[in-house]
N, C-alpha and C positions, 0 to 999 in steps of 0.2 A: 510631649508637654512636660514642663518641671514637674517635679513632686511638689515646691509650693504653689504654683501657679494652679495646679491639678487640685488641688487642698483647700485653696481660693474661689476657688471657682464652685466645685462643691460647697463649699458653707453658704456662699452669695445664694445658688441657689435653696439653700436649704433656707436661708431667711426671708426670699422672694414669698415663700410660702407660708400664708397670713391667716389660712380659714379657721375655726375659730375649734376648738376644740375641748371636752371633757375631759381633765387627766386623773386617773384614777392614781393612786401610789403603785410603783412599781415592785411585785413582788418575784420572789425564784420560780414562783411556777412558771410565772407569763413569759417568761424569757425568751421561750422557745416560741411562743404564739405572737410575736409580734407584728403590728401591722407594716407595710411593707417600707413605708418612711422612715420610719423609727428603726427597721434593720437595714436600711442604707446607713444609717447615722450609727450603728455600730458598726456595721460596715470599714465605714470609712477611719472610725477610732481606731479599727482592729491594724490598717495600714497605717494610720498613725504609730500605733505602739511597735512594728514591728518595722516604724523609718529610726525609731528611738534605737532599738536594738542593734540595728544596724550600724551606727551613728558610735556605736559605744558608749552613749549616755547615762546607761546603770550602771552603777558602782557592782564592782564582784565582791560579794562577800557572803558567802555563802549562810553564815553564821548571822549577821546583821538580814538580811532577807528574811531568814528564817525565822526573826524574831519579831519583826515589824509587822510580817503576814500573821504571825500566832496572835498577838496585839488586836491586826484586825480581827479574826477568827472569832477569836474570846468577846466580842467585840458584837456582832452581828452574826452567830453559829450556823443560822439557814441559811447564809448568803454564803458558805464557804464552797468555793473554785469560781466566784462568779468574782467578790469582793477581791481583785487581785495587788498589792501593794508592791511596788518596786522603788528601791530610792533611785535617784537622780543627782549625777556628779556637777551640783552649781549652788553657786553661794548665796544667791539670791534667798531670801527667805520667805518661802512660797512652798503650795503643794493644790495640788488641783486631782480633777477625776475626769476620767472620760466616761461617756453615756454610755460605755460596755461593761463598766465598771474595774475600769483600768483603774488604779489612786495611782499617785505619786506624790512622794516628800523628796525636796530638796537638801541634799546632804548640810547646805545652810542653816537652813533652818533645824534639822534635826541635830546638830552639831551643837545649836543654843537651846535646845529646850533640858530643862533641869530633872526631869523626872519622866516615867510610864503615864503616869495622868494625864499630862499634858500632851504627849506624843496622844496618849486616846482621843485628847480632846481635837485633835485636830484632822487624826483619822476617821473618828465617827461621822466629824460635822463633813467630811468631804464625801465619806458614803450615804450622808443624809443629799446630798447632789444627787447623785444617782438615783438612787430611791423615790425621793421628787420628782425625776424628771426634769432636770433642771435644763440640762441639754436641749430635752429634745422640745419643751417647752419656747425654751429661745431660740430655734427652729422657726415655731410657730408662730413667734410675736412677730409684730409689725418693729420690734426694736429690733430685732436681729440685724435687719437690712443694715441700719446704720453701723451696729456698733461693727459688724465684719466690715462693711464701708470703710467705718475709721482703720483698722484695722490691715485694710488692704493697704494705704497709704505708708505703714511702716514695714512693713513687709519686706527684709534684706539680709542677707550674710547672718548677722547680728543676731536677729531675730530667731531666726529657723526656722522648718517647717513648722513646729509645734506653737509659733508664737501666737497663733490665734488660740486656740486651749490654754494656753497658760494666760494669755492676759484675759481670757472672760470668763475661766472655769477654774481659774485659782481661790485663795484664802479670802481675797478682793473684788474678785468679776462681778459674781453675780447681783441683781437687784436688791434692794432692801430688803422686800417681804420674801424673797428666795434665798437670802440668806439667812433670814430668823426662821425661816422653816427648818434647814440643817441646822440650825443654833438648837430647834426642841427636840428632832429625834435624837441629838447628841450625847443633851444632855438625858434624856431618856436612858440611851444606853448607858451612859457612864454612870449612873445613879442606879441600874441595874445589875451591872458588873464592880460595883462596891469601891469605884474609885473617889475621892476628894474633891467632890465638885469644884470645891474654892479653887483648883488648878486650873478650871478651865476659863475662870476669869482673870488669872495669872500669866495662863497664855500669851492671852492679847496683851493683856497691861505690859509685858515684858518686850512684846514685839514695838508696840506704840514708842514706848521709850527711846528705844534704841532706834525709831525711823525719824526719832525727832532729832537723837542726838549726833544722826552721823548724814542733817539734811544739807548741810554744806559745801558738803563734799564733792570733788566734781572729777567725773560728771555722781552725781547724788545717786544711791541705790532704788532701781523701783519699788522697796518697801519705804520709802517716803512720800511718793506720790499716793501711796494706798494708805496712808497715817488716821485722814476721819474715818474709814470705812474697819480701821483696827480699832479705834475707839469705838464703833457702832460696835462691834463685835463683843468688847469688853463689856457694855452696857446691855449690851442685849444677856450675854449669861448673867451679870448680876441680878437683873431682873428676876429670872428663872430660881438663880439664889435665893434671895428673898423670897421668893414665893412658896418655894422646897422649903424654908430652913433647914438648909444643911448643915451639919458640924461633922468636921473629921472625914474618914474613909482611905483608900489605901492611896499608896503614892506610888510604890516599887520604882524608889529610887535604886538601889541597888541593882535590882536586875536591868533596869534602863541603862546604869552607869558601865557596868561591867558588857554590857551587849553594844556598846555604842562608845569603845575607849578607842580603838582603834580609827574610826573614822572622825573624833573629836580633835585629835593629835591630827589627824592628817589634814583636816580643815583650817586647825591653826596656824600651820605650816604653809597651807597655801595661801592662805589671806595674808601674811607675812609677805611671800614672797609673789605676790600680786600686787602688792602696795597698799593694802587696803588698813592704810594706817588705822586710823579713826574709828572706824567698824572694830576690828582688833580690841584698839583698846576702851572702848566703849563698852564691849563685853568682857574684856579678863582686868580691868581695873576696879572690879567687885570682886572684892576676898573670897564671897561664897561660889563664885564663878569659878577663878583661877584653882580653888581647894580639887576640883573636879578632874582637874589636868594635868597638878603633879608640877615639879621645878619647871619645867618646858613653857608653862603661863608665866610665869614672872621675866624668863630671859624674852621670850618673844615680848612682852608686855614692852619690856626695856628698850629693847632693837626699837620697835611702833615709835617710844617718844623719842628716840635717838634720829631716827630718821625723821618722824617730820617736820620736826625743828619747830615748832611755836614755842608761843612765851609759857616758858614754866617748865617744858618738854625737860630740859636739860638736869633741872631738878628731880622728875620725878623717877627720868631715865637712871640718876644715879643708885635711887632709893630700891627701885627695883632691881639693878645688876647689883647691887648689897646684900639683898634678899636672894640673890641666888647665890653667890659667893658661902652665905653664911653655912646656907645648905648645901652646899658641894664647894671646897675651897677651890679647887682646881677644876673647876668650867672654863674649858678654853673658851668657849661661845662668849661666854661673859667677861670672861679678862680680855678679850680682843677689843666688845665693843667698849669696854669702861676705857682701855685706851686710846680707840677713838676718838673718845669723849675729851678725854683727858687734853689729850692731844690738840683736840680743834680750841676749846676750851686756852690751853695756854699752860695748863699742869701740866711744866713739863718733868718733874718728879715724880711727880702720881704716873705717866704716863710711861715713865722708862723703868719703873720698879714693877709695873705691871708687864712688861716685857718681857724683863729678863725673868722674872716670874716664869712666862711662858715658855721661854729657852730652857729653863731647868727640867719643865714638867717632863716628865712618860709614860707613854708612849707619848712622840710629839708627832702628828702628822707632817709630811714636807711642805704642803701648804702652812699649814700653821706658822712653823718653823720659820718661811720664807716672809710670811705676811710682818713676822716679831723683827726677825732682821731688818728689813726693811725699812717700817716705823722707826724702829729704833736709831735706824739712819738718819731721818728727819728728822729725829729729837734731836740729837748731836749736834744733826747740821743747824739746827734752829739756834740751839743753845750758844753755836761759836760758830758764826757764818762765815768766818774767815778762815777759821781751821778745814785742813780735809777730811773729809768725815771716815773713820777708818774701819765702818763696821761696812760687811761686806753686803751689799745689795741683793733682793732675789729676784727670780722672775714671776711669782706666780701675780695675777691682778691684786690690787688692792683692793678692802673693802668700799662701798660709797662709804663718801666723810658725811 
């Protein structure tokens, strides 16, 4: 049998099964003593997380692992070798837990959160899953049936074996009142580890925003379709807020920033060259976002409105390859795309001084080199359609226009 077919079939029956049960909170000792249902259903997480591994879904990074698990650790201290965190290479902006106490954050996600607060806030509320029993709860309900039902129906390529855990035991899955259960042990802990409550209601408000503003898109990121259940999230810790009054507490942005530079560049780069316009610049067209990432947020910002071409794009595309020029004159990245710009645009001055710009620079890579000649050609030839254009052509592709 498939391993998702096998995975399907297992959950089906795991929600077949309805009789009514007492769940006490799940603590480390019981771990070992578990009734015989409930250690199928780790069971079967534990072939989950080891189809994950196989699949090469973790990010290697030894040093980012290391840091994200101490986070948990600090986090829940009697839960450690149980409370196990691994990131996950996907942009989606999601993190879920499995009922063995697997966690997972999506490199997405973690790539946009701005500080250590908020990365707790999102770690705690998913070991408050566990803890609850959220899993093995919706096991037990008479909803189970359906939501795996739904569930079975998208079941493809796409999805993967893991798609039923992440769409019912992520940031979004679960129930109302099983999600405001993880919303209090959360914030319990984060108010006990000396964190800034007010981040954990910053969280969500930051995730909400961004699923409203990149709902267009198509096909639209599954952090849109989960936008009221991020506003429930948001509301549910203000609540807690107010009732705490909390003021202040730590942030450890620093050591978030410095333990999470490496996969924040690499996430940019990929959503770049995934196409993910819109997402992109929806997150680094906030100065306090882009501050985080260094010249490489402003030229990709730029590339984002060059390439998708809406109204405005053209403008803002200029402002931003400005802002990178100012701070480094010689970014071939960005004098290539300004004359792109240039170019499609109809500057054909701007376009050809930006060129020979580039012919001068060194070191000049032979792509580079070849892309400038080239351009360069078609300025000329634009310029005097009659004349032979006498600059000599390369081979390498050209950029998209």
């Amino acid at each position: 049998m498939k391993p998702q077919l096998c995975l399907v079939s297992t959950l089906l029956a795991w929600a077949l099964s309805s009789q009514a049960h007492a769940y006490e909170l799940l603590t480390p000792e019981m771990v070992t003593k578990l009734v015989p249902a409930e250690s199928n259903l780790w069971f079967e997480a534990e072939r989950a997380e080891n189809v994950l591994k196989e699949q090469g879904r973790t990010i290697e990074n030894a040093p980012l692992q290391a840091y994200v698990q101490q986070v948990m650790d600090g986090l829940y201290p009697e839960w450690k070798g149980i409370l196990r965190v691994q990131v996950i290479d996907d942009p989606v902006y999601n993190a879920f837990a499995m009922p063995n106490g697997a966690v997972y954050i999506h490199s997405g996600l973690l790539a946009r959160l701005e500080n250590e607060a908020q990365l707790a806030t999102v770690l705690s509320h998913e070991a408050g899953h566990v803890i609850y029993r959220h899993g093995y709860r919706l096991r037990n309900s008479a909803d189970g049936l359906a939501v795996v039902t739904g569930l079975v129906t998208v079941i493809n390529p796409l999805v993967g074996l893991l798609g039923v855990f992440t769409q019912t035991a992520g940031l979004y899955g679960f129930s109302r009142d099983n999600e405001r259960e993880a919303d209090r042990v959360a914030f319990q802990r984060l108010s006990q580890n000396g964190y800034d409550l007010r981040e954990a209601t910053r969280t969500f408000q930051m995730l909400a925003e961004e699923a409203l503003a990149v709902k267009d898109t198509n096909p639209p990121p599954y952090v849109f379709a989960t936008h009221p259940k991020l506003e429930e999230r948001e509301d549910s810790f203000k609540a807690l807020l107010v009732a705490k009054n909390a003021q202040g507490g730590e942030l450890g942005k620093e050591r978030f920033e410095q333990a999470t530079r490496v996969l924040r560049q690499t996430q940019l780069k990929n959503d770049f060259q995934a196409a993910r316009y819109t997402q992109l610049i929806t997150a680094m067209s906030k100065v306090e976002n882009r501050s985080r990432y260094g010249i490489e947020a402003d030229f990709y910002l730029a590339e984002a409105y060059r390439l998708r071409k809406q109204s405005g794009d053209s403008g803002l595309a200029r402002s931003s390859y400005s802002e990178v020029l100012k701070q480094q004159p010689q970014h071939i990245g960005a004098m290539r795309g300004l004359a792109n710009l240039s170019y499609r645009e109809g500057k054909l001055d701007e376009a050809s001084s930006l060129l020979e710009s580039i012919l001068q620079t060194t070191p000049l890579s032979e792509a580079d080199a070849g892309f400038a000649r080239q351009l360069l050609n078609k300025v000329n030839t634009k310029r005097n359609p009659d004349a032979v254009a006498t600059v000599a052509s390369a081979t390498p592709q050209e950029e998209k226009k």
